[in-house]
C-alpha positions as CSV (number, residue, x, y, z in Angstrom):
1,X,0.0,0.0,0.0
2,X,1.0,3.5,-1.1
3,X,2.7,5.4,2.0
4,X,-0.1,8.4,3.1
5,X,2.7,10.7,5.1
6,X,6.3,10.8,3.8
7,X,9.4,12.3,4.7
8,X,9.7,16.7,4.1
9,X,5.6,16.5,5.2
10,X,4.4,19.5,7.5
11,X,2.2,17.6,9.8
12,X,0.1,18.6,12.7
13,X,-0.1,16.6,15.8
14,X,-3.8,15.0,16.6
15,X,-4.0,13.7,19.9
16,X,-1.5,13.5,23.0
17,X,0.4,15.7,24.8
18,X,1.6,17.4,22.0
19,X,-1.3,17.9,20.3
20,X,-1.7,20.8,17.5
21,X,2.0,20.9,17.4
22,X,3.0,21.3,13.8
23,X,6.3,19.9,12.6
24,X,8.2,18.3,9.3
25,X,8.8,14.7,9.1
26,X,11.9,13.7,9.6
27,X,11.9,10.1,9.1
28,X,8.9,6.9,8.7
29,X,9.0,3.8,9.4
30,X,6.9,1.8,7.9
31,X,6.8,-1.3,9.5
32,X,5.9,0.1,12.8
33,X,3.9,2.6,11.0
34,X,5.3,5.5,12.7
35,X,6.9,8.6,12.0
36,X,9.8,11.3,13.8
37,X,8.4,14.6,13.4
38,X,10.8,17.5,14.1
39,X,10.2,19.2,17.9
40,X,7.4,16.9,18.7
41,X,7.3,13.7,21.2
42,X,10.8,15.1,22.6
43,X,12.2,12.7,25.3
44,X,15.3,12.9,27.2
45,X,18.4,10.1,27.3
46,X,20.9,9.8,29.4
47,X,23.9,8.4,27.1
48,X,27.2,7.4,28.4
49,X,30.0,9.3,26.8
50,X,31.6,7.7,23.8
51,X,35.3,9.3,21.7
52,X,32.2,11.4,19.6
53,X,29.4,12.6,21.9
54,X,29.8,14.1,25.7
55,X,27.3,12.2,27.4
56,X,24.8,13.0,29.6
57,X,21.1,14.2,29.3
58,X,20.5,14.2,25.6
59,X,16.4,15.5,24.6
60,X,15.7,14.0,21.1
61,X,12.7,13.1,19.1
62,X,11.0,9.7,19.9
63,X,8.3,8.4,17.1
64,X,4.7,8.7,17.2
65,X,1.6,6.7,15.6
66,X,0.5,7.8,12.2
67,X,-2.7,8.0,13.2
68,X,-1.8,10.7,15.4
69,X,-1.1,12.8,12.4
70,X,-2.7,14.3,9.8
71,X,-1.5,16.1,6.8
72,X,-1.1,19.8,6.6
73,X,-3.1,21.2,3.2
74,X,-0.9,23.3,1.6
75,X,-3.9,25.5,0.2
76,X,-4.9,27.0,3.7
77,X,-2.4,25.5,6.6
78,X,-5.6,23.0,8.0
79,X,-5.7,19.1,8.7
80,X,-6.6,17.4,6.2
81,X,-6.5,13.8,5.2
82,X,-4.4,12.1,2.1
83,X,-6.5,10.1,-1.0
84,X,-4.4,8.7,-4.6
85,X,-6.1,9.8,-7.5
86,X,-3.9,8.2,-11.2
87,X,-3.2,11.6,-13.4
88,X,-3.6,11.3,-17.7
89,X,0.2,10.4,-17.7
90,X,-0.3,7.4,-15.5
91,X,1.7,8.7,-12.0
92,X,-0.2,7.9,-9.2
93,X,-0.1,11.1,-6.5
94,X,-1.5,12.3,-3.2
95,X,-4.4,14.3,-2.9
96,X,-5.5,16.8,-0.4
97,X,-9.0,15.5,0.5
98,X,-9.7,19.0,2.0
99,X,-8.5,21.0,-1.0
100,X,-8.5,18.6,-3.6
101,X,-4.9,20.3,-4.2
102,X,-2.2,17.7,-5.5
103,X,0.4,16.9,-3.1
104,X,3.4,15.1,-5.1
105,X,5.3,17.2,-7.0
């Protein structure tokens, strides 16, 4: 099944303690479906120092649930959500359900 939210997205947050946040995507993973969006779900690590990194309490982004997240219409900055539509060429691209505004370039 075609992926819904990619990496480069603007995303807003739906539910949890950061909800309404609005951030890129950073990085999905699919098999978990699950994405890192930038400055949202921060948690903090406490890593041991290694010959690269100091150590100590590191804050980072942890990954949250897809369906958590909706897609940010480019059209007028709301939620919306994602459907395929096939273009006369043959490409297959996301739609803004909201806006009906393509989302591939």
């Amino acid at each position: 099944m075609a992926q819904k939210i990619k990496k480069g997205d603007r995303v807003v947050v739906l539910t949890g303690r950061d909800k309404g946040a609005k951030g890129e995507v950073l990085k999905v993973l699919p098999a978990a479906d699950r994405a890192v969006v930038d400055g949202v779900n921060k948690v903090k690590r406490h890593t041991a120092p290694s010959q690269t990194t100091q150590g100590g309490i590191v804050e980072k982004e942890a990954s949250i649930h897809l369906s958590n997240l909706a897609l940010i219409d480019p059209k007028d900055d709301k939620p919306t959500r994602v459907g395929f539509k096939t273009l006369e060429d043959g490409r297959k691209v996301r739609v803004a359900k909201r806006s009906g505004e393509v989302l591939d370039a």
